[in-house]
Backbone bond lengths (Angstrom), bond angles and torsions (degrees), N, CA, C in turn:
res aa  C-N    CA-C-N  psi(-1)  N-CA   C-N-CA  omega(-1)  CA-C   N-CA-C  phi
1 X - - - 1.460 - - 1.517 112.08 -
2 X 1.326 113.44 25.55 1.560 127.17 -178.74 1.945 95.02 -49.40
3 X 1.482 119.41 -38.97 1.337 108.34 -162.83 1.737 111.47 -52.47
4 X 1.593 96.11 -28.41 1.590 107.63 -158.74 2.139 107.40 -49.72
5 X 1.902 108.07 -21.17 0.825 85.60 160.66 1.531 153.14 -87.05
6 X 1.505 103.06 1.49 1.471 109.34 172.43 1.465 111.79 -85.40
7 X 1.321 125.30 4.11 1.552 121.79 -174.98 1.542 104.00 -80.11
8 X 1.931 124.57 123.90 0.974 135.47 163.42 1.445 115.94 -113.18
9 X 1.277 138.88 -7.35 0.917 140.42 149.01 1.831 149.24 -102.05
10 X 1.104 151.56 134.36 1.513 117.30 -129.61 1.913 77.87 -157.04
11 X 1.350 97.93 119.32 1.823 105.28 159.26 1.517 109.90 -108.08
12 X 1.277 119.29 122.18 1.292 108.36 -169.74 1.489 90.71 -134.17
13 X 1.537 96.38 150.33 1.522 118.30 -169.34 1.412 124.26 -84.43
14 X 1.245 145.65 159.08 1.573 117.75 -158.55 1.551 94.76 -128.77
15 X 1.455 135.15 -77.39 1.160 102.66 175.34 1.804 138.97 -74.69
16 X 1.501 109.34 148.53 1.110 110.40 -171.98 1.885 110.79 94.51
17 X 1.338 112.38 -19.23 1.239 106.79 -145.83 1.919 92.15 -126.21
18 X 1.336 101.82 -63.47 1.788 118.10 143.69 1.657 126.60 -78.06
19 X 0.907 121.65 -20.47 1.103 113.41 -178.19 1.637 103.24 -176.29
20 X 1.296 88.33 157.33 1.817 121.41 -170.66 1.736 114.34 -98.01
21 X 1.544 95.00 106.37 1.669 89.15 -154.53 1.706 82.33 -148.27
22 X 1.608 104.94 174.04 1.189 110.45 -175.50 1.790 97.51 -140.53
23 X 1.154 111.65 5.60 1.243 119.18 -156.54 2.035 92.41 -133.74
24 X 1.433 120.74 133.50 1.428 107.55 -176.27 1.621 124.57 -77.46
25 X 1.379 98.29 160.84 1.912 92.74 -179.24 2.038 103.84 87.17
26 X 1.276 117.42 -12.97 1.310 105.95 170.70 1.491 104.36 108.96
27 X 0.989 107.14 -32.47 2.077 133.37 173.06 2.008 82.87 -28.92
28 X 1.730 71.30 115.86 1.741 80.12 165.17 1.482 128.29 87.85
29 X 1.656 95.85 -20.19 1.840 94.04 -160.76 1.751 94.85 -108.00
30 X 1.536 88.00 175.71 1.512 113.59 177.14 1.881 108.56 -79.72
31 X 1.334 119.05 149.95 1.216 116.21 178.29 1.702 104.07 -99.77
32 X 1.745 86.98 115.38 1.749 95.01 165.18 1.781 122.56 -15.37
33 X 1.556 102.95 120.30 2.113 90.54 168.17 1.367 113.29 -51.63
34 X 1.612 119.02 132.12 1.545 127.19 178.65 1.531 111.84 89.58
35 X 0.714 115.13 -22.31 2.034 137.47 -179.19 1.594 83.20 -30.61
36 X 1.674 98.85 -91.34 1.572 116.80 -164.22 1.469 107.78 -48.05
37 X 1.656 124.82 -61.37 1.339 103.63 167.03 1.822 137.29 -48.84
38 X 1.184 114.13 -10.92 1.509 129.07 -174.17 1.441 98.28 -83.10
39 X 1.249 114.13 -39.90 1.678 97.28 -174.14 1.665 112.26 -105.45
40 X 1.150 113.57 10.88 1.773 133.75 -161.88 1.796 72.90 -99.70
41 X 1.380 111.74 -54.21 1.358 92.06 -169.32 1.589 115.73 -79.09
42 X 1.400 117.30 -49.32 1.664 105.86 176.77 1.599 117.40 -62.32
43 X 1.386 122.38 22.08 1.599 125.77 159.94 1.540 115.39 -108.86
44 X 1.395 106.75 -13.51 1.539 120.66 178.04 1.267 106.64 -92.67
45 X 1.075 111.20 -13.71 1.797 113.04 -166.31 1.874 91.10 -111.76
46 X 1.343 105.66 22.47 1.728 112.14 176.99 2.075 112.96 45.29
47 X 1.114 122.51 26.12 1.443 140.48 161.97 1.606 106.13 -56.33
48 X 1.522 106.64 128.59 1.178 99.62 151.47 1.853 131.22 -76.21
49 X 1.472 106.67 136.46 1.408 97.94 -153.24 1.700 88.92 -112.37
50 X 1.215 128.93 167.08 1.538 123.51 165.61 1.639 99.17 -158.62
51 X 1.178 128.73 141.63 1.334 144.80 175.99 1.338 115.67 -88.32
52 X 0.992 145.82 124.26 1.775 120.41 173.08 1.628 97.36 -156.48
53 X 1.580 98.33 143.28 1.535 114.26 172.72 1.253 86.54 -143.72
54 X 2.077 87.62 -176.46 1.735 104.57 -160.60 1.821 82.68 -112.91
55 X 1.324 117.95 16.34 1.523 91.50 173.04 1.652 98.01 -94.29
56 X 1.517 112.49 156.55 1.231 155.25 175.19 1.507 132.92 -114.92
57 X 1.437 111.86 1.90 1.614 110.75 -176.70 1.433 97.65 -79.74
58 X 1.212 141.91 -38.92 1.439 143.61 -159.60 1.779 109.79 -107.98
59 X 1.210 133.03 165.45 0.947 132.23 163.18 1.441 122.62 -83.00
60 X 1.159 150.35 -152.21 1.228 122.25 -139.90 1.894 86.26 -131.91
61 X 1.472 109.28 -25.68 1.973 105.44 170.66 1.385 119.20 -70.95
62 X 1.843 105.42 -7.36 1.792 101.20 -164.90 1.487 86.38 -101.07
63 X 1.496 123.66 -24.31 1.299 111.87 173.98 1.778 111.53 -66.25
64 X 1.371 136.81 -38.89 1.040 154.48 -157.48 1.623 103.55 -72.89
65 X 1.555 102.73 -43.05 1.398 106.56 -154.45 1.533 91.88 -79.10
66 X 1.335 113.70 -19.73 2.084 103.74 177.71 1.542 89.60 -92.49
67 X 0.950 167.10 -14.30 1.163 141.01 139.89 1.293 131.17 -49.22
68 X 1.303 123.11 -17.04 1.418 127.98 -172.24 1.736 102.91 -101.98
69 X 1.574 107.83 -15.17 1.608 121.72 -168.15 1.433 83.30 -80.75
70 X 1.562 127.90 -40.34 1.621 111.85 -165.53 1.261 105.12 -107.72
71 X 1.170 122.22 14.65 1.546 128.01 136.97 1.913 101.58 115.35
72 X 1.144 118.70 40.17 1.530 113.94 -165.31 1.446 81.30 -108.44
73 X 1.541 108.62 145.71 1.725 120.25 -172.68 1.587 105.42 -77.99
74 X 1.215 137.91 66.74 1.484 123.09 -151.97 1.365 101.60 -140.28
75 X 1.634 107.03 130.73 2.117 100.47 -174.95 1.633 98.20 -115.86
76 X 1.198 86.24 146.55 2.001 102.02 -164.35 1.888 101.59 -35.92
77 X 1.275 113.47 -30.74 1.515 113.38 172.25 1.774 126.54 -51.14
78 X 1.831 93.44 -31.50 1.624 93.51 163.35 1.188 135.17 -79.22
79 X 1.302 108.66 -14.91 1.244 125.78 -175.59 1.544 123.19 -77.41
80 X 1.300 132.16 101.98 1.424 135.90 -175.36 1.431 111.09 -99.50
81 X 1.065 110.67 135.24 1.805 111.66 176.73 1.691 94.03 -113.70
82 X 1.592 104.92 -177.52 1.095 107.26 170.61 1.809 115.31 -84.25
83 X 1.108 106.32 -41.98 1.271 100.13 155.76 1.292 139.88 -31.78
84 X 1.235 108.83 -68.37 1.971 141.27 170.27 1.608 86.96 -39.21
85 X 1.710 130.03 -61.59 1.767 126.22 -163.98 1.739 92.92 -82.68
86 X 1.127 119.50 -12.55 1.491 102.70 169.92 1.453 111.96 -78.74
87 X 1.451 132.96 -41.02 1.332 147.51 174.79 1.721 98.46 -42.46
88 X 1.359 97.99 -63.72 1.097 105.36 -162.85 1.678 124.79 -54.65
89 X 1.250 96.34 -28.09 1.812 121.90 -176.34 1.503 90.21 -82.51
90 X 0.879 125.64 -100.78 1.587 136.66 178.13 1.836 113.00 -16.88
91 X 1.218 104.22 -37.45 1.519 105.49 155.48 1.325 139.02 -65.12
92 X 1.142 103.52 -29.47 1.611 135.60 176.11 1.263 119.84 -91.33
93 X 1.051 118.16 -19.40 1.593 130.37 -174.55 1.842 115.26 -125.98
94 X 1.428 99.03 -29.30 1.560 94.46 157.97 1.998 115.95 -152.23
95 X 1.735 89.53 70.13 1.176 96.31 162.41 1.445 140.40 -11.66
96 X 1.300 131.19 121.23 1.199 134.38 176.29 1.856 106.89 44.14
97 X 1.334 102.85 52.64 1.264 107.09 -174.53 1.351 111.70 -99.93
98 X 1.630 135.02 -179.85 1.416 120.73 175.30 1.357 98.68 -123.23
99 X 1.602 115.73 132.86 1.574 106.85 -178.82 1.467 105.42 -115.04
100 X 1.057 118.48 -171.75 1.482 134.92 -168.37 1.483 82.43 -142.99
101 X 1.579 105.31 110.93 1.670 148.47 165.38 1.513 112.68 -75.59
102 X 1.046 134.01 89.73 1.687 150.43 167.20 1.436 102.69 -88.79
103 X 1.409 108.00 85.83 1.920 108.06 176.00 1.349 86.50 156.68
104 X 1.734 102.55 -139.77 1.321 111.59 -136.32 1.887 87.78 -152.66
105 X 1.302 116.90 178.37 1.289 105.78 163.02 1.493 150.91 -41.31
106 X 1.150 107.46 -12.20 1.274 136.26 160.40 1.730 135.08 -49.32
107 X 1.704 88.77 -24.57 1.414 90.94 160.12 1.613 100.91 -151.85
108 X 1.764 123.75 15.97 1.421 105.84 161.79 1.240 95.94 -80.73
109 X 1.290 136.27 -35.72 1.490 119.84 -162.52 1.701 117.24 -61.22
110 X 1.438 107.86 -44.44 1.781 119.75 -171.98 1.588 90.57 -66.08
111 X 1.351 131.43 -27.84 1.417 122.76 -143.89 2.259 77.66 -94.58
112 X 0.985 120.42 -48.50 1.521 112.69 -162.80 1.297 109.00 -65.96
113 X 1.505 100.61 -39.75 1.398 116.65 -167.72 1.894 105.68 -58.54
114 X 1.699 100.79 -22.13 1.831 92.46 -173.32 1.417 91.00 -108.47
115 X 1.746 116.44 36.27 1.807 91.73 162.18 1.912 102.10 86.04
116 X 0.893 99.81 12.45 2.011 104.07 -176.83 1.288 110.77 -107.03
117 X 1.299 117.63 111.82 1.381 111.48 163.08 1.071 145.20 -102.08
118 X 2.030 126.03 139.51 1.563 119.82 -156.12 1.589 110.65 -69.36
119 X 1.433 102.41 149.37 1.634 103.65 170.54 1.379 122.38 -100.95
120 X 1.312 110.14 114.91 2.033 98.85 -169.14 1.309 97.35 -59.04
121 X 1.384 144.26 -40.44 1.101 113.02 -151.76 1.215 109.30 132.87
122 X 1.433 130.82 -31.56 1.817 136.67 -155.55 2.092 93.25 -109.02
123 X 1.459 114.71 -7.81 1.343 97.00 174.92 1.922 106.05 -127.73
124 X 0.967 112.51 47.16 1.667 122.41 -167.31 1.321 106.10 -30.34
125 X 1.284 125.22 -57.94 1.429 133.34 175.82 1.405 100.12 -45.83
126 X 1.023 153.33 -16.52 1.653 135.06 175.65 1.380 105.49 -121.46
127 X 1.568 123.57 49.95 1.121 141.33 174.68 1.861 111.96 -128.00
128 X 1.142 100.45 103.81 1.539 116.51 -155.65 1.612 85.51 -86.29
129 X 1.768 135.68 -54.08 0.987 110.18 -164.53 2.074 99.16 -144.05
130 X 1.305 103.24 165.47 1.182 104.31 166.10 1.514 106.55 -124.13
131 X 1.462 100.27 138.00 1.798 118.83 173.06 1.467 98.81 -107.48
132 X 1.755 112.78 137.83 0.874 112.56 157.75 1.450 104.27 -126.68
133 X 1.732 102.62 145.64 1.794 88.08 -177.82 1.898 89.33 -142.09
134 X 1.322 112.52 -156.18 1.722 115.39 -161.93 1.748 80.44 -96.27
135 X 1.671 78.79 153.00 2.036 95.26 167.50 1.984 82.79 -158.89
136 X 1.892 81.96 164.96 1.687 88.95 169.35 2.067 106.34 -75.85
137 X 0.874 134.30 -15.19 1.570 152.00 177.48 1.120 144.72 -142.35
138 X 1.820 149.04 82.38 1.043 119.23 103.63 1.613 122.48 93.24
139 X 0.815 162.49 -91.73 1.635 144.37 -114.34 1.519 124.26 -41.67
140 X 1.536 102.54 156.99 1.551 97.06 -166.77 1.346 106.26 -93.12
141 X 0.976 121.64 17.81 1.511 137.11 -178.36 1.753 100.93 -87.32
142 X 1.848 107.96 -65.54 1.234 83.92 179.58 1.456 128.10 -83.56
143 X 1.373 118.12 -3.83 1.524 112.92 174.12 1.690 111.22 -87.24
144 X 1.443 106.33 9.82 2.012 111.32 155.04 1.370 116.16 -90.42
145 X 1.928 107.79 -34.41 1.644 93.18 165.35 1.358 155.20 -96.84
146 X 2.094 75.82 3.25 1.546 106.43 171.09 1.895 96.38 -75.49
147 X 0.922 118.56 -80.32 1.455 117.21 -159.20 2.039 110.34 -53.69
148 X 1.412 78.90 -19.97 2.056 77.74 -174.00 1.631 95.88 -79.28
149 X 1.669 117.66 -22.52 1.695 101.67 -172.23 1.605 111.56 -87.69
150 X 1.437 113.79 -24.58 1.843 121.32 160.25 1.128 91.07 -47.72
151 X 1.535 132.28 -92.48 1.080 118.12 -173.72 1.863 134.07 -13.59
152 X 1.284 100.15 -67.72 1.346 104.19 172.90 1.911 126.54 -66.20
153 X 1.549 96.87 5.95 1.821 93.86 -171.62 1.537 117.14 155.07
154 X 1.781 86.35 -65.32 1.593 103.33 -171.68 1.606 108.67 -37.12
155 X 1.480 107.27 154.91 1.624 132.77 -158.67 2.258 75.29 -98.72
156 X 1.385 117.79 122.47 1.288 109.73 147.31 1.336 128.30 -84.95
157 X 1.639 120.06 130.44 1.258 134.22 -170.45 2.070 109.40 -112.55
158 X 1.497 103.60 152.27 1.503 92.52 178.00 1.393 93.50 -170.48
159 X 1.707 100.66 139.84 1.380 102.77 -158.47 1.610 104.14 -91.01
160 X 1.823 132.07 12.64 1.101 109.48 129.35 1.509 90.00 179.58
161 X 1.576 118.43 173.89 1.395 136.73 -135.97 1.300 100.99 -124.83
162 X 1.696 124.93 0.24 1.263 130.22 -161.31 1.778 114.73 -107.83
163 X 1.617 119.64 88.70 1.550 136.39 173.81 1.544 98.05 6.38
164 X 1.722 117.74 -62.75 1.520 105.83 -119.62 1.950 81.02 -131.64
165 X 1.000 134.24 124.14 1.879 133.27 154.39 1.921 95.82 -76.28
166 X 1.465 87.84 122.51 1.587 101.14 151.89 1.194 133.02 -131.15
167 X 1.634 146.52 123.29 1.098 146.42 -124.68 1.164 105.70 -156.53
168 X 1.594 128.62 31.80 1.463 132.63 157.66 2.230 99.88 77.54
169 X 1.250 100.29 16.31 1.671 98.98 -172.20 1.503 104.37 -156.61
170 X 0.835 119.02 25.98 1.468 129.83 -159.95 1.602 143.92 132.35
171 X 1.282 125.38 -152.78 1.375 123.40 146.33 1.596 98.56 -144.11
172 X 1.842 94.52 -174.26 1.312 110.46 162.29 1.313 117.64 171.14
173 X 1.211 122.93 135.61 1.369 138.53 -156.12 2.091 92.69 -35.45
174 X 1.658 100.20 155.40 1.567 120.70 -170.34 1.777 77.96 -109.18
175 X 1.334 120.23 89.60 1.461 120.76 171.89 1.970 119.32 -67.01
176 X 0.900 107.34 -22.19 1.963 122.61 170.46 1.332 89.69 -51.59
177 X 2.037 110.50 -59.47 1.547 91.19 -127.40 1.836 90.51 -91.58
178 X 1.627 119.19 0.50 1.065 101.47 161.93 1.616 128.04 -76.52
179 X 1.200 105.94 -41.04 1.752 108.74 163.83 1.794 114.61 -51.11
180 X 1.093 113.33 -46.66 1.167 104.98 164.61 1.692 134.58 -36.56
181 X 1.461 109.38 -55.04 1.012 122.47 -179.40 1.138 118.51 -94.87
182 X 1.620 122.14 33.04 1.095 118.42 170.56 1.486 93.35 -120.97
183 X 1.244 124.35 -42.63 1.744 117.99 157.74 1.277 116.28 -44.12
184 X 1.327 142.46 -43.30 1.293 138.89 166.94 1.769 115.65 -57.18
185 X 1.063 110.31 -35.04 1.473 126.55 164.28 1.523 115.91 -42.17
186 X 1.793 104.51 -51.67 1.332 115.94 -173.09 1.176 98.88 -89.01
187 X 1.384 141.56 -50.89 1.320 130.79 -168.16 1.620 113.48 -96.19
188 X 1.156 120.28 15.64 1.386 120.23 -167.30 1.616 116.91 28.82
189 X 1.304 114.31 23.99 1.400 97.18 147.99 1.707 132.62 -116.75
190 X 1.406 100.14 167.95 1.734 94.18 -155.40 1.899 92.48 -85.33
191 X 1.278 108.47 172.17 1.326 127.77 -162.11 1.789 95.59 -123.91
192 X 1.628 87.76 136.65 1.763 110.29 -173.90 1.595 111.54 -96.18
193 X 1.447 117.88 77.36 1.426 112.80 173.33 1.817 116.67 -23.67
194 X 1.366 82.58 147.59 1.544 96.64 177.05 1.641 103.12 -108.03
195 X 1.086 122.10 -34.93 1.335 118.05 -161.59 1.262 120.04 -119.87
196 X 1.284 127.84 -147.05 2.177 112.92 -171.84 1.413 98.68 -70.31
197 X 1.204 103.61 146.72 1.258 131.35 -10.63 1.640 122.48 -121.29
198 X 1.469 93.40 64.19 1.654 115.75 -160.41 1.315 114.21 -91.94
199 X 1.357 143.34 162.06 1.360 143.87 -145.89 1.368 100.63 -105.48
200 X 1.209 104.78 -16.30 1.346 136.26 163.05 1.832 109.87 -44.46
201 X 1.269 92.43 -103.91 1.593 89.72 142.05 1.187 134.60 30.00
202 X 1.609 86.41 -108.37 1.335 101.93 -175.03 1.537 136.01 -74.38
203 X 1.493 93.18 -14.14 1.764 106.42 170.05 1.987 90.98 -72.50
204 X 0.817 134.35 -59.09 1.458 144.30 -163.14 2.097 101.57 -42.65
205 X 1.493 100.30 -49.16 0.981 110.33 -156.03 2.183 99.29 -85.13
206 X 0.918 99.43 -45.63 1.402 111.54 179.05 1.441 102.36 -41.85
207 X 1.353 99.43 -55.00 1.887 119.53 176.35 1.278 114.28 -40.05
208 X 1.227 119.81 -61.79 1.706 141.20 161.21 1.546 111.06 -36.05
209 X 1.621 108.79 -72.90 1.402 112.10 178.49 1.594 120.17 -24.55
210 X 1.869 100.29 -62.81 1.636 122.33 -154.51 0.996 92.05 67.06
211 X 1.643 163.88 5.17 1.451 127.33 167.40 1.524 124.44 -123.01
212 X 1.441 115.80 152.12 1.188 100.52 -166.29 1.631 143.55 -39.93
213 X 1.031 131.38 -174.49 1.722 133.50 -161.38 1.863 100.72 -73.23
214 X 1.693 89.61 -56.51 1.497 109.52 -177.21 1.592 112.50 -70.28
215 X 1.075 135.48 -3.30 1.650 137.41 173.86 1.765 94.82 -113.14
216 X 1.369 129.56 53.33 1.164 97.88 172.18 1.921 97.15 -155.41
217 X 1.071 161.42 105.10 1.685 147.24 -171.22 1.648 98.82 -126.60
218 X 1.322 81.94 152.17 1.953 113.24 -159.26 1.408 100.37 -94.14
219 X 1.024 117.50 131.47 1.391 113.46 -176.68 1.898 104.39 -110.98
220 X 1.557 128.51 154.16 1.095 115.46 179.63 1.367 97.80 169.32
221 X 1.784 111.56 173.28 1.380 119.48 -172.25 1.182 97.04 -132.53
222 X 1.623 139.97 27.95 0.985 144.39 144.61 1.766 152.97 -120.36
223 X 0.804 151.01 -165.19 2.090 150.15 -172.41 2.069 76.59 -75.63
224 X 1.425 103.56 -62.97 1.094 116.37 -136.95 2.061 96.71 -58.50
225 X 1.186 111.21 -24.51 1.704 113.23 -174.09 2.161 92.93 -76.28
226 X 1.278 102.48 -51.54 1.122 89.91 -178.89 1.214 127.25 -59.05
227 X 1.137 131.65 -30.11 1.348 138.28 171.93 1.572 114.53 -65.07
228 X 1.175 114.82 -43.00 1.187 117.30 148.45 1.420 135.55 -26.79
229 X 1.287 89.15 -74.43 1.975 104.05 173.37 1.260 111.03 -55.22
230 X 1.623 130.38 -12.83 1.370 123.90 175.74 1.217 101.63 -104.80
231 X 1.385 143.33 -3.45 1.675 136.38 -167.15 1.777 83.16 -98.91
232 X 1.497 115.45 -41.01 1.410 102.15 177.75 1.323 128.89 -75.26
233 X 1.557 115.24 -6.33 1.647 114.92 -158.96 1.184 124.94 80.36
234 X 1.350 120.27 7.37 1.728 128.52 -148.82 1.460 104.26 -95.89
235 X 0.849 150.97 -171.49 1.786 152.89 130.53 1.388 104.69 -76.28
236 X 1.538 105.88 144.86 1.600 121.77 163.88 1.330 120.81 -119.89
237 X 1.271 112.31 142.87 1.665 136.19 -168.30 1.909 92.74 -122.40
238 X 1.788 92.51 100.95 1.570 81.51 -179.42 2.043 105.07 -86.66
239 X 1.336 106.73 161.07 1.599 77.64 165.01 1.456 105.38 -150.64
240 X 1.334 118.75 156.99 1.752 120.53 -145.83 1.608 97.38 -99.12
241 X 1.232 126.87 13.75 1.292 128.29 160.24 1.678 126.47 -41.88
242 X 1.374 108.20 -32.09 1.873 121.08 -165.08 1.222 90.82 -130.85
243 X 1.357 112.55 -152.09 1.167 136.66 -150.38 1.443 118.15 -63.21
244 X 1.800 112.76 -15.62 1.641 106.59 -172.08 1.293 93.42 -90.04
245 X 1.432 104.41 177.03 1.603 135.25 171.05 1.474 123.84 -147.02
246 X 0.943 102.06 131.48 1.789 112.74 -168.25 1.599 102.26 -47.76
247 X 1.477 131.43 -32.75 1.403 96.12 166.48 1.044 121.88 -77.29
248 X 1.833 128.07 -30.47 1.201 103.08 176.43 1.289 144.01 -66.12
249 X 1.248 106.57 -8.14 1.919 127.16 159.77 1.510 86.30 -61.48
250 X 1.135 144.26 -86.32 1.258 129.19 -131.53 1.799 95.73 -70.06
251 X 1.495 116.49 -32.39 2.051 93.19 179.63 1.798 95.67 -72.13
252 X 1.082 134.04 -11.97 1.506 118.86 -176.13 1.869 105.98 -28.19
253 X 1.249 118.40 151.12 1.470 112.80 158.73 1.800 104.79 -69.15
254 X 1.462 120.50 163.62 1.490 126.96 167.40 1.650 113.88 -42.96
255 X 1.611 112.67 -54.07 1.256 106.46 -170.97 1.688 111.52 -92.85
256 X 1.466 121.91 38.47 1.909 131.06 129.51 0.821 106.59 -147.48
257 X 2.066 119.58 66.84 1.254 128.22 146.90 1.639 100.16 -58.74
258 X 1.185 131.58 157.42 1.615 114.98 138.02 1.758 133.68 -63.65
259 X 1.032 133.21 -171.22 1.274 122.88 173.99 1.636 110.89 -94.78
260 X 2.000 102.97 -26.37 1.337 98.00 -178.52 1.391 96.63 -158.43
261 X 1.258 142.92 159.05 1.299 157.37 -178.22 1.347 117.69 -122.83
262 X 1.449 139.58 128.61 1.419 140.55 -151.91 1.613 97.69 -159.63
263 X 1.402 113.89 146.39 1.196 117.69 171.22 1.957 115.52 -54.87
264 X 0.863 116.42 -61.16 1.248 130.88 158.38 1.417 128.21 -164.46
265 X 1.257 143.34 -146.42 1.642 134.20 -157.06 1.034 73.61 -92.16
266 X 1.203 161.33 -155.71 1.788 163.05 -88.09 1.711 94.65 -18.71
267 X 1.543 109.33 -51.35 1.545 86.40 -157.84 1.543 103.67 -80.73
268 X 1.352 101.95 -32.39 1.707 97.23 168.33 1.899 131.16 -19.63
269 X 1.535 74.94 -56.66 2.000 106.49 -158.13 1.797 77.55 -73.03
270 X 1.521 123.45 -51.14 1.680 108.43 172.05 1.508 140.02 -54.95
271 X 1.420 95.84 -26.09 1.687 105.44 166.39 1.814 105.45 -71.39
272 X 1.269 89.27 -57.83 1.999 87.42 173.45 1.646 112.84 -48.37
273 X 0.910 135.35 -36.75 1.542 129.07 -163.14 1.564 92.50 -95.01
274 X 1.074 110.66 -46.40 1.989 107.28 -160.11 1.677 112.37 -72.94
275 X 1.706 110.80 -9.03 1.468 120.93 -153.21 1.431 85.56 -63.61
276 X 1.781 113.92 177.60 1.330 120.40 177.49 1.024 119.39 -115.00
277 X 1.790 109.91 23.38 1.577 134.17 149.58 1.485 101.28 -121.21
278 X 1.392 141.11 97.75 1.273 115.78 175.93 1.081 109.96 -83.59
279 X 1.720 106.44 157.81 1.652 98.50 158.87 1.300 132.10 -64.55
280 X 1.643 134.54 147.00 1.471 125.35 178.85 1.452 102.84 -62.36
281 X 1.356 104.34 161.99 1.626 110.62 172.15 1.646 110.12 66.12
282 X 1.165 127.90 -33.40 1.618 126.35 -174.79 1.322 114.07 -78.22
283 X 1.898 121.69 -6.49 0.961 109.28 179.08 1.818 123.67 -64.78
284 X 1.184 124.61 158.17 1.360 126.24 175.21 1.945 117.31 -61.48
C-alpha cells in the first residue's frame, strides 16, 4: 500500500463506512470506532477531505451538522449528497435552467443555491431537466409535472438507481430510485443517476477535489464506492465495516477488485501512521 503515500485527496463514504446508521446520510447513527480520529487526522495533515452519500432527503449542512454533533471535523462544503452532485451537473450542463424538483429539500435547496430555477409545472416546455431525489412523500402534482416535462424535452435526473440503502445497521428501501422508475415507466425514458456510482458523480466530485485522478482514493463499504473509484480513475480503500464481505470482494470480476481492503477506517488511519514513509500530519 506504498501508493497510500501519494494520496492528497480522500472521498469517503458515510454510512456503513463513517458511521452505523439504518437511516441514510448518517441521520441517527453512531460514528464508527476511529471514524472521528481518521478524518481529525487527514484535515490536520491539510488533505483534501469530501464526504459523500447517495441520500438526498436533506441538504447537504443538515447532513454535516450530525457529523459535526458526533464530533467529525467537517464544514457543510465537504459534504456532497447525491442531490448536491446532481445540482451541480445540471448546473453545469444546463445553465440557468428551470427544473422540475421530485423530493423534498434535499435538492430544492442545492438546485437554488447554484442559480437554478424550480418549474411549477404550468410552463413544461421551459423545463430543461427533472431531479428526482428521496422525501418522506410524494404528491401527484409533482409526479404530473415530472413525467408531463420528459415528455415535453426535459433530460430525466435521479439521485440513484440502487433498490435497497445499507448503512452497517440495517437496510431500507432507496425511495428516489423507486419514484424514479415509475416516471420512466410513464415516459419510457431512462433516468441519469446523480450519485454512486455515476459518471455523474464523479465529474462533480473531481471538480470539488481540484486534484488530480491519481492523488485522490474513495473510501467505502460498498460495489457502489468501488465503481466509483474507477469512473473517477481514483484508488479504492474498500472497508468491511457495512454492507461488503470479504467473499464478496473475492467473486468481484478483476477490473472492481479494490486497490486495498481494511477492516474499517481505524485500520486504515493505522496503515497511514505505521507506513515506513508516513504521511505528515496523519501521525496519531
Amino acid at each position: 500500500m506504498s501508493w497510500l503515500t501519494q494520496i492528497k485527496g480522500w472521498v469517503l463514504d458515510v454510512d456503513g463506512c463513517l458511521v452505523r446508521t439504518s437511516r441514510p446520510g448518517g441521520a441517527g447513527g453512531n460514528a464508527v470506532a476511529g471514524a472521528v480520529e481518521f478524518v481529525t487526522a487527514l484535515k490536520q495533515a491539510e488533505h483534501r477531505v469530501l464526504v459523500c452519500t447517495n441520500a438526498s432527503e436533506r441538504p447537504p449542512p443538515v447532513y454535516a451538522d450530525h457529523l459535526r454533533e458526533l464530533g467529525f471535523p467537517i464544514t457543510d462544503e465537504d459534504f456532497v449528497t447525491a442531490g448536491s452532485a446532481g445540482a451541480d451537473y445540471i448546473a453545469a450542463h444546463h445553465p440557468g435552467a428551470a427544473v422540475v424538483a421530485v423530493g423534498g429539500e434535499g435538492i430544492t435547496w442545492p438546485l437554488l443555491e447554484r442559480g437554478l430555477s424550480l418549474c411549477d409545472g404550468r410552463t413544461l416546455q421551459e423545463c430543461a431537466a427533472v431531479l428526482v431525489g428521496a422525501a418522506p412523500a410524494y404528491s401527484r402534482d409533482q409526479l404530473n409535472a415530472a413525467c408531463m416535462a420528459v415528455e415535453a424535452g426535459a433530460t430525466l435526473y435521479v439521485s440513484q438507481d440502487q433498490p435497497w440503502f445499507y448503512g452497517g445497521a440495517g437496510r431500507s428501501i432507496a425511495v428516489s430510485a423507486v419514484i424514479a422508475a415509475a416516471i420512466s415507466w410513464v415516459t419510457k425514458a431512462d433516468a441519469l443517476v446523480t450519485g454512486k456510482p455515476s459518471p455523474v458523480l464523479a465529474e462533480a466530485l473531481l471538480q470539488r477535489l481540484g486534484l488530480p485522478a491519481d492523488r485522490t482514493a474513495v473510501v467505502g463499504d460498498a460495489p457502489a464506492e468501488i465503481e466509483l473509484a474507477k469512473a473517477m480513475g481514483a484508488r479504492c480503500v474498500a472497508v468491511l465495516s457495512g454492507a461488503l464481505r470479504m467473499d464478496q470482494i473475492a467473486d468481484l470480476g478483476p477490473e472492481l477488485r479494490p486497490d486495498a481492503v481494511v477492516t474499517d477506517v481505524a485500520e486504515l488511519h493505522q496503515q497511514l501512521t505505521s507506513h515506513s514513509t508516513p504521511i505528515p500530519g496523519v501521525l496519531s
